[in-house]
N, CA, C and O atoms as a DFTB+ gen file, in Angstrom:
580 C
 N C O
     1  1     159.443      37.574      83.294
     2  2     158.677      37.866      82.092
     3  2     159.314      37.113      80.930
     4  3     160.540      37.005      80.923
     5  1     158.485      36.508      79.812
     6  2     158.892      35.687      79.046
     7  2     160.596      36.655      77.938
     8  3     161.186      37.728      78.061
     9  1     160.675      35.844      77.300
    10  2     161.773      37.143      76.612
    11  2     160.764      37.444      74.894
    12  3     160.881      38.346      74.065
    13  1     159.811      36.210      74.940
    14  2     158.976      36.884      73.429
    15  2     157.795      37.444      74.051
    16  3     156.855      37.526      73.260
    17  1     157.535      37.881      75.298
    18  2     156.525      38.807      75.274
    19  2     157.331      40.774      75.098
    20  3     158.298      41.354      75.592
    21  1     156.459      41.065      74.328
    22  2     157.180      42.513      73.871
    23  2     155.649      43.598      74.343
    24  3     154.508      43.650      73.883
    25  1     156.504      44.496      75.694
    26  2     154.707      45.043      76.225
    27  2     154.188      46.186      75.635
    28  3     153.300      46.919      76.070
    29  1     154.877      46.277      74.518
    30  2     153.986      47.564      73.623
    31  2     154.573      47.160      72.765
    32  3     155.724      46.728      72.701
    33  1     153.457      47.331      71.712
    34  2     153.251      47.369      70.074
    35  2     152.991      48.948      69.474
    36  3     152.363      49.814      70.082
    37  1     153.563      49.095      68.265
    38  2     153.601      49.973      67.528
    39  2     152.589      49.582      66.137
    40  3     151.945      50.356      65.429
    41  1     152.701      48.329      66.066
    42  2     151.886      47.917      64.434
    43  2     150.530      47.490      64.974
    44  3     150.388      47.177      66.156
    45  1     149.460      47.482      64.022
    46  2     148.530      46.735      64.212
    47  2     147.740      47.330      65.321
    48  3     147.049      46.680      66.105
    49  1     147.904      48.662      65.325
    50  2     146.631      49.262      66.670
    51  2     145.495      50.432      65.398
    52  3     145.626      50.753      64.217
    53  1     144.703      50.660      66.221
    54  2     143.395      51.252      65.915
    55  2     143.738      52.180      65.743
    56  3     144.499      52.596      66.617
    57  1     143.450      53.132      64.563
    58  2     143.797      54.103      64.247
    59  2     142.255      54.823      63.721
    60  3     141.712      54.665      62.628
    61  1     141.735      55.726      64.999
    62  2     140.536      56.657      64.076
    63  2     140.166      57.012      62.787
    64  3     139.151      56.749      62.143
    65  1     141.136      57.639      62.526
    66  2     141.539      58.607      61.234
    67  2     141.645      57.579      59.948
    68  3     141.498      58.003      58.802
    69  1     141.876      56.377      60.194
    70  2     142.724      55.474      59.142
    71  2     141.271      55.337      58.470
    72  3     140.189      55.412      59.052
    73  1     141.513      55.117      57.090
    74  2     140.774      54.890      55.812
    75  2     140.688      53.249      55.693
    76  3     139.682      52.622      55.361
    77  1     142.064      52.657      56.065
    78  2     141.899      51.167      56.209
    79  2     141.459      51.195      57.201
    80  3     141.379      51.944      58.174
    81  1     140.820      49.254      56.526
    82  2     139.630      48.905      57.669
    83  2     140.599      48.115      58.476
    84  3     141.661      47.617      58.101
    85  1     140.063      48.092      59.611
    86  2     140.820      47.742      61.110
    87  2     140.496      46.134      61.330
    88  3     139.389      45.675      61.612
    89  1     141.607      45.451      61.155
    90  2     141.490      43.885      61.212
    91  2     140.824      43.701      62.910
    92  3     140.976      44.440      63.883
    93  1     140.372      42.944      62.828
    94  2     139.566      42.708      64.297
    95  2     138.881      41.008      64.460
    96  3     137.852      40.748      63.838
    97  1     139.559      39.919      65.345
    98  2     139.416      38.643      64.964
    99  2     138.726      38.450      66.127
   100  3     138.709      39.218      67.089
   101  1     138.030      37.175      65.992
   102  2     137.157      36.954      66.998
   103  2     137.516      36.703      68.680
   104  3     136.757      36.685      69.649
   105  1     138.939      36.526      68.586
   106  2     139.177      36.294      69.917
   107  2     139.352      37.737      70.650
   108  3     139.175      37.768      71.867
   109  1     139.718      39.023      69.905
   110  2     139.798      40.350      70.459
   111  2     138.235      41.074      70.647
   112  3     137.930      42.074      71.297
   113  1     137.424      40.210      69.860
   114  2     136.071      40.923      70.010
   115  2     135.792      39.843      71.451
   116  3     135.319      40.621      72.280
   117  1     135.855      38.701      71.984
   118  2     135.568      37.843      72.754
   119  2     136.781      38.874      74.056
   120  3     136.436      38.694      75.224
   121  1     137.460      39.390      73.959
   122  2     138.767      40.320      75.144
   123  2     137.692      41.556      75.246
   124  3     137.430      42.063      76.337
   125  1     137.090      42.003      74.019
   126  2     136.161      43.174      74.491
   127  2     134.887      42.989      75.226
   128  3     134.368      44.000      75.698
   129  1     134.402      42.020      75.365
   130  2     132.950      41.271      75.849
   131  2     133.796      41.275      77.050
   132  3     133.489      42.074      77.935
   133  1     134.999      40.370      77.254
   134  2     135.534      40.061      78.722
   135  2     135.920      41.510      79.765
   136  3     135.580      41.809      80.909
   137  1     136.692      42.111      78.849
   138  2     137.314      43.278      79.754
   139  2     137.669      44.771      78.530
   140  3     138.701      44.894      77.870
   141  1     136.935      45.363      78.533
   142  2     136.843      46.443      77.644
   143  2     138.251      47.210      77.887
   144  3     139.122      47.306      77.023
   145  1     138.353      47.832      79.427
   146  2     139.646      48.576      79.307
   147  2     140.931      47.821      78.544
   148  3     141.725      48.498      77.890
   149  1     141.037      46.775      78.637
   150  2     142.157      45.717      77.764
   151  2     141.476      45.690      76.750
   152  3     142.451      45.213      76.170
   153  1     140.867      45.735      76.113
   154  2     141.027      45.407      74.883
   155  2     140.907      46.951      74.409
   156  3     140.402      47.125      73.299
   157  1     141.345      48.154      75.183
   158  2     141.187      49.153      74.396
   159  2     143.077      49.833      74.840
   160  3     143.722      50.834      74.530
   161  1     143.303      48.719      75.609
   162  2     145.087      48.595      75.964
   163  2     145.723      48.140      75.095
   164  3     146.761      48.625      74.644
   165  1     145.108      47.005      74.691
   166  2     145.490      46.151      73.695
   167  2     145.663      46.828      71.909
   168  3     146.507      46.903      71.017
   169  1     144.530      47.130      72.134
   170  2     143.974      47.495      69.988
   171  2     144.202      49.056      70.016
   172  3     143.928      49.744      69.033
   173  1     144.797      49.673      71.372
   174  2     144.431      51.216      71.264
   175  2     145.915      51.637      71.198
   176  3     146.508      52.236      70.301
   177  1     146.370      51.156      72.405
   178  2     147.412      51.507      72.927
   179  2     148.928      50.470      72.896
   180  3     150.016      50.882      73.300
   181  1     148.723      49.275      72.407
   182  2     149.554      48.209      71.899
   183  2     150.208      47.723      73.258
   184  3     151.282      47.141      73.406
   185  1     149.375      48.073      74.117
   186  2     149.809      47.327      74.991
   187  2     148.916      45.676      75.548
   188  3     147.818      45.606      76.100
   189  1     149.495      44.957      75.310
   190  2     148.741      43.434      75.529
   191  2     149.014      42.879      76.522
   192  3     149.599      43.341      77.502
   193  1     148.577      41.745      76.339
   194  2     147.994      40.734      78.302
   195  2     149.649      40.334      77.718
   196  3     150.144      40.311      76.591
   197  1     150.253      40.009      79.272
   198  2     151.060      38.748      79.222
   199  2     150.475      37.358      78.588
   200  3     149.424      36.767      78.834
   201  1     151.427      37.084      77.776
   202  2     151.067      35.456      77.337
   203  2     150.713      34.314      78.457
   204  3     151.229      34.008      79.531
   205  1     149.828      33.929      77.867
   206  2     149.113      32.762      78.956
   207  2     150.192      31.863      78.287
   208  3     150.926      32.235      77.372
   209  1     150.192      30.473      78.939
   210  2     150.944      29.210      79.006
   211  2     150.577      28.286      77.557
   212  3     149.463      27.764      77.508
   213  1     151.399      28.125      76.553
   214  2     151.117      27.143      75.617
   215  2     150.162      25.974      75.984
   216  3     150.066      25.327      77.027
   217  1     149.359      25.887      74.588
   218  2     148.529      24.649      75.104
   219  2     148.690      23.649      73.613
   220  3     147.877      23.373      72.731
   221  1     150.075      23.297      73.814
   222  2     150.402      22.107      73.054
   223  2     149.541      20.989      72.775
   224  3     149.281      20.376      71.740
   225  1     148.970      20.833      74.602
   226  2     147.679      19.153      74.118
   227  2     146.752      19.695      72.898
   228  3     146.627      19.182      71.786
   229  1     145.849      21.414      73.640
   230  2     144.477      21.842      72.635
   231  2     144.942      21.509      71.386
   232  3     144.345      20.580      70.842
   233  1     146.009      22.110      70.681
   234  2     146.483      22.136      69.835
   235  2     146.716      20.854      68.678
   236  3     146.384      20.772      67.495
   237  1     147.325      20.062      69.446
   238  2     147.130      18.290      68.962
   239  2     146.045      18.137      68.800
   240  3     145.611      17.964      67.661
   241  1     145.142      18.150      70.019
   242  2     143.583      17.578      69.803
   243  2     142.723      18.307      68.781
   244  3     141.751      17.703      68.327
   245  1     142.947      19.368      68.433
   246  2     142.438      20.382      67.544
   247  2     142.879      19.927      65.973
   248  3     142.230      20.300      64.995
   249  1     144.224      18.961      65.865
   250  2     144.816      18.708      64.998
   251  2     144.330      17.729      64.544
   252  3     143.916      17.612      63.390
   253  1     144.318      16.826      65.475
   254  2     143.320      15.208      65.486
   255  2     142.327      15.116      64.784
   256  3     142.094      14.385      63.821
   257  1     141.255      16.486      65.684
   258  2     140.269      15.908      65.131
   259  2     139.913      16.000      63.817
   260  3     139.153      15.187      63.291
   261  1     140.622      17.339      62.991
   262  2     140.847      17.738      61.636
   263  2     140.344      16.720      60.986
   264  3     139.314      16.324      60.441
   265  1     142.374      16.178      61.445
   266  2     142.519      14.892      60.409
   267  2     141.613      13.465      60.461
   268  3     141.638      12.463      59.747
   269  1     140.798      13.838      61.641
   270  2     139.822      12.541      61.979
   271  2     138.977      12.825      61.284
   272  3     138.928      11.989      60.381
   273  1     138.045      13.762      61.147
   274  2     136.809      13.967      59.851
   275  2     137.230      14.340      58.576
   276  3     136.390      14.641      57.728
   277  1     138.257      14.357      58.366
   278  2     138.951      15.226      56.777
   279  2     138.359      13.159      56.060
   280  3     137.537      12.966      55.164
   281  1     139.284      11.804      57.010
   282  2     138.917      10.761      56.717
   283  2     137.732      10.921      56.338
   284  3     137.566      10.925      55.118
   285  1     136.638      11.087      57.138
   286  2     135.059      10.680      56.784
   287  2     134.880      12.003      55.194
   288  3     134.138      11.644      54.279
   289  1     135.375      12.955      55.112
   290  2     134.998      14.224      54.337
   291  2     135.181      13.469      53.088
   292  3     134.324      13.384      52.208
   293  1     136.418      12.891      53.059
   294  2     137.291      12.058      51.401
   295  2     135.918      10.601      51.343
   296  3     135.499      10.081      50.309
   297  1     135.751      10.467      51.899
   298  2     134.731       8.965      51.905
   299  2     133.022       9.684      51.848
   300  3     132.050       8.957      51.646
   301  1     132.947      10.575      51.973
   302  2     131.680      11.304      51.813
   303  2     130.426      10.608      52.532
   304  3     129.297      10.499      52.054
   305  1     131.011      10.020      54.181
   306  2     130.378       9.479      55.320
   307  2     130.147      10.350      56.400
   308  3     130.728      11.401      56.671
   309  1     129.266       9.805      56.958
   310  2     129.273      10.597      58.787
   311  2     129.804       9.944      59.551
   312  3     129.836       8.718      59.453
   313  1     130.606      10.913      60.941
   314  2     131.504      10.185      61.345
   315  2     130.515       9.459      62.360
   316  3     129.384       9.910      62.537
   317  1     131.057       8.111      63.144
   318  2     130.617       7.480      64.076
   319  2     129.952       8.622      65.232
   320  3     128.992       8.347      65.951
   321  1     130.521       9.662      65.239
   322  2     129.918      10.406      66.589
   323  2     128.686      11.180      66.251
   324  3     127.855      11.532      67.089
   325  1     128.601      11.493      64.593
   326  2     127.642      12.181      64.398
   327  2     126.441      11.051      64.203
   328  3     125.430      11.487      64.752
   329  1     126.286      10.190      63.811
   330  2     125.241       9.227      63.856
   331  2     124.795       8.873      65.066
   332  3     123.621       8.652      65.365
   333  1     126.403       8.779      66.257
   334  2     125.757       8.005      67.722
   335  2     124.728       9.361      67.991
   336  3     123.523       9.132      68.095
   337  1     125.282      10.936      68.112
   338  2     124.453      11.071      68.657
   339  2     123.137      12.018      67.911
   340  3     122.566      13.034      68.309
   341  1     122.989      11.337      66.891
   342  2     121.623      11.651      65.582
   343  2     121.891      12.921      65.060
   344  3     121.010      13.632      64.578
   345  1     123.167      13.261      65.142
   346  2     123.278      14.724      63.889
   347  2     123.298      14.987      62.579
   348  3     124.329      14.983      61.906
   349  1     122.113      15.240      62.127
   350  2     122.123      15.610      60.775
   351  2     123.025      16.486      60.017
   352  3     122.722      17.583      59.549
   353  1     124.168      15.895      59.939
   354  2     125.371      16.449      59.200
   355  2     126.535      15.633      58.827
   356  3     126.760      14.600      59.457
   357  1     127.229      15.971      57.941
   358  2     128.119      15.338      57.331
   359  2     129.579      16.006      56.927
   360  3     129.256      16.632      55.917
   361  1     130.569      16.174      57.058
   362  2     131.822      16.672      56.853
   363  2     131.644      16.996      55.309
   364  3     131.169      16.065      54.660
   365  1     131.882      17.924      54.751
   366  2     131.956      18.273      53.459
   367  2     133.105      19.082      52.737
   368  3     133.873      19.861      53.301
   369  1     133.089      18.708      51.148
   370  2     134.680      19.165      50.950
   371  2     133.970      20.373      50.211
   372  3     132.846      20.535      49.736
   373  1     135.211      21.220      50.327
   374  2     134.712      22.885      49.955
   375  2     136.101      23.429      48.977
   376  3     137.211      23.104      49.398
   377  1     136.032      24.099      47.921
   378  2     137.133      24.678      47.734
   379  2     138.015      25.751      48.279
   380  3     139.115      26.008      47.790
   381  1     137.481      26.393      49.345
   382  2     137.914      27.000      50.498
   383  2     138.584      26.690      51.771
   384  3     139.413      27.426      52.307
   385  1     138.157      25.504      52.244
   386  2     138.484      25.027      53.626
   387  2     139.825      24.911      53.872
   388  3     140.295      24.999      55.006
   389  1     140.500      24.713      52.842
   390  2     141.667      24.876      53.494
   391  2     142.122      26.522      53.981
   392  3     142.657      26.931      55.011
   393  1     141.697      27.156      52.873
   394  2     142.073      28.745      53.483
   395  2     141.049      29.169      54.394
   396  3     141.163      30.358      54.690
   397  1     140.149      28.616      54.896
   398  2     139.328      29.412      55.770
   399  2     139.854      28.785      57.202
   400  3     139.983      29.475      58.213
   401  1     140.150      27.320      57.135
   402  2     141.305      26.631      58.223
   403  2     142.383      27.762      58.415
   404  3     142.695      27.554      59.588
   405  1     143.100      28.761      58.027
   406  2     144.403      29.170      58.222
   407  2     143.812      30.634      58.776
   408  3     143.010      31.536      58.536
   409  1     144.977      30.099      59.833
   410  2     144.528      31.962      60.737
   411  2     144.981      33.187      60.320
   412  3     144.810      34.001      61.227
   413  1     145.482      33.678      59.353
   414  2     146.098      34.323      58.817
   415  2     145.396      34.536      57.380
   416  3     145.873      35.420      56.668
   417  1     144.642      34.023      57.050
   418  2     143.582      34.498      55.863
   419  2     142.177      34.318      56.059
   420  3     141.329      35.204      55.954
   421  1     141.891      32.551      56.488
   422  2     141.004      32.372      57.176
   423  2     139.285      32.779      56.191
   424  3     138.950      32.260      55.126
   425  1     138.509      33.804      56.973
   426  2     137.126      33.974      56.871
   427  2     137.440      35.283      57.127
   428  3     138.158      35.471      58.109
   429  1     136.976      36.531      56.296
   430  2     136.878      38.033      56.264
   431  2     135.789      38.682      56.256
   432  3     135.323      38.368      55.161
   433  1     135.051      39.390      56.744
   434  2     133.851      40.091      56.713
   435  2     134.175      41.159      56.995
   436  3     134.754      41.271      58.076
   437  1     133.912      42.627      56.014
   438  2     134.042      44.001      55.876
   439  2     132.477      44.735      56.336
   440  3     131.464      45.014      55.694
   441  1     132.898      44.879      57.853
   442  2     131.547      45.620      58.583
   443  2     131.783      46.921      57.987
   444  3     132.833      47.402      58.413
   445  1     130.847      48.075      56.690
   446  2     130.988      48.959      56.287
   447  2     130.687      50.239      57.371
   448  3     131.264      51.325      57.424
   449  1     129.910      49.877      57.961
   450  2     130.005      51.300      58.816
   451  2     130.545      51.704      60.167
   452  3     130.264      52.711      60.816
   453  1     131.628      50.424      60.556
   454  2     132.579      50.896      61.738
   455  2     133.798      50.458      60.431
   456  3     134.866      50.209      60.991
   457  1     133.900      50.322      59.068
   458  2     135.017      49.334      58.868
   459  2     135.967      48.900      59.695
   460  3     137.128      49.268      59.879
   461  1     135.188      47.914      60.251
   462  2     136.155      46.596      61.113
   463  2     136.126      45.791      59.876
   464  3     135.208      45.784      59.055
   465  1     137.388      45.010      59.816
   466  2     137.170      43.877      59.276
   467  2     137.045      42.970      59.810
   468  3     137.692      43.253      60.817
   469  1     136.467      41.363      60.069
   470  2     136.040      40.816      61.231
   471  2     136.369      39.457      60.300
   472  3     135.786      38.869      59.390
   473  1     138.080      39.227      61.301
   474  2     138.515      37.752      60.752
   475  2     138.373      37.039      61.833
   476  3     138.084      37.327      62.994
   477  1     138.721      35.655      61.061
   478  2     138.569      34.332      61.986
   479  2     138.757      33.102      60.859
   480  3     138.417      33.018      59.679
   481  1     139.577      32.033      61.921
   482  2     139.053      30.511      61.280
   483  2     138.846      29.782      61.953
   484  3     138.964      29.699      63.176
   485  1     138.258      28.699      60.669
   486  2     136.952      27.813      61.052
   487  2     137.935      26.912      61.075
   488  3     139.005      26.965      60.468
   489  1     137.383      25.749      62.084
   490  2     137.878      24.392      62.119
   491  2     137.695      23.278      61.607
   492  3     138.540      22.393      61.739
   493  1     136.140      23.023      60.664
   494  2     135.792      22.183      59.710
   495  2     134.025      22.969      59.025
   496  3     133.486      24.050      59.261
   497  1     133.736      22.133      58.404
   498  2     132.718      22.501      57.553
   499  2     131.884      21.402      57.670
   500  3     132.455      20.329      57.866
   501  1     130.901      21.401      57.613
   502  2     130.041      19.868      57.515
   503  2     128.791      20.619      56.797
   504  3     128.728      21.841      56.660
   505  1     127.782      19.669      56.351
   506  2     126.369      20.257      55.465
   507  2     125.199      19.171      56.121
   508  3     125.317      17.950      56.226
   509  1     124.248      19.871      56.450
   510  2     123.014      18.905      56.473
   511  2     122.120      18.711      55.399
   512  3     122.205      19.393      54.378
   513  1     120.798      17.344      55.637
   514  2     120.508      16.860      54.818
   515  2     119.917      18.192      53.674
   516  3     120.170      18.201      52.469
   517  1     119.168      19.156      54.343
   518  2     118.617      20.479      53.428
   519  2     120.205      21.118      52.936
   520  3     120.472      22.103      53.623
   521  1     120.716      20.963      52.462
   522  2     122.263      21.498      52.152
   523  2     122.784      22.558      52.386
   524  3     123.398      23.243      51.568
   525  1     122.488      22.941      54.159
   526  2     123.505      23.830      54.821
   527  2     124.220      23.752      55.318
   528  3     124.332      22.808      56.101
   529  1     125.170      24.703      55.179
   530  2     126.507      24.607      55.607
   531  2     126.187      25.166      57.199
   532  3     125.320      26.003      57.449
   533  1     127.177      24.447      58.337
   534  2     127.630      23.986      59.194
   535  2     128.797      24.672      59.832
   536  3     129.654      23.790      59.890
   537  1     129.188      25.539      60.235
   538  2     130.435      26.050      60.424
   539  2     130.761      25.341      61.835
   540  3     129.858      25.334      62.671
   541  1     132.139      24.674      62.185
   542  2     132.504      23.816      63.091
   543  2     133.783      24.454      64.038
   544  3     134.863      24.783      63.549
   545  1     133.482      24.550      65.322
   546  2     134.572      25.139      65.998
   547  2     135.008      23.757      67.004
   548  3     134.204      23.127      67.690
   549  1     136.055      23.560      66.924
   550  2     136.475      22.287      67.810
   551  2     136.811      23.084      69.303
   552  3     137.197      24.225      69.050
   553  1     136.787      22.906      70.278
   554  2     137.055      23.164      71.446
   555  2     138.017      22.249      72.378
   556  3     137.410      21.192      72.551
   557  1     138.791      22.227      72.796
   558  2     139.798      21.715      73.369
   559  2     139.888      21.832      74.718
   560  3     140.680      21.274      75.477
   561  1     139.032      22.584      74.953
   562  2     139.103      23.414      76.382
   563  2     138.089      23.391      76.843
   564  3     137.192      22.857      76.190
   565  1     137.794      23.948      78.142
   566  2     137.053      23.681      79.240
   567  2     136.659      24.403      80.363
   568  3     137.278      24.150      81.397
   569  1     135.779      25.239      80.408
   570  2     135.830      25.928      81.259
   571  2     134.886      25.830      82.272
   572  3     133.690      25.890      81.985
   573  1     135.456      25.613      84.018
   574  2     134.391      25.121      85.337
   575  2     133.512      26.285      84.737
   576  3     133.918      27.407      84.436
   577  1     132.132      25.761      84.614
   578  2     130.925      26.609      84.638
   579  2     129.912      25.374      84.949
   580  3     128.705      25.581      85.069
């Protein structure tokens, strides 16, 4: 067993009674879709999965591509991939993106009648020609399906 996996938690579990709203990010709502009893091990009982294996490459490539459209975002172009394959969109600069990029502040939504709070971040922003915003998840990964 790793020596930073720790198999029960005390902080950060679900508390009925609590008046604060219960942080809840998209990858624990994506553990409840997968396997409910864990994610009620997990958020209930602080007990969590063993750590899966670092993914240093996703991570780079996730980094890449950032910094690959942040280029086109400062030049206020589309990148080569969005033209090859006819996407009406364009990388756009936001006064947010950088904090909605960071996992730890990120994007917040206060569901009032379970108060969950329902975080997450985004990986870029882009706008089409009618001027909507675009929310961009890079994927690194791959799954046989």
């Amino acid at each position: 067993m790793s020596q930073y996996y720790t198999a029960q938690r005390i902080r950060g579990l679900y508390e009925p009674d609590s008046k604060e709203p219960f942080k809840l990010s998209r990858s624990k709502i994506d553990l409840f879709l997968e396997c409910p009893r864990c994610f009620y091990l997990d958020r209930r009982l602080g007990v969590g999965r063993p750590p899966g294996f670092p993914f240093a490459l996703n991570s780079a490539v996730d980094a890449l591509l950032k910094q690959e459209f942040d280029v086109y975002r400062v030049n206020g172009a589309k990148h080569p991939l969005i033209e090859k394959y006819g996407v009406d969109a364009r990388p756009v600069p936001h006064k947010d993106l950088d904090k909605w990029r960071h996992n730890f502040t990120g994007v917040q939504f206060l569901h009032k009648p379970t108060n969950l709070l329902i975080t997450g971040a985004i990986d870029d922003l882009w706008q089409n020609s009618k001027g909507e915003y675009i929310v961009v998840d890079y994927k690194a990964t791959a799954k046989a399906e």
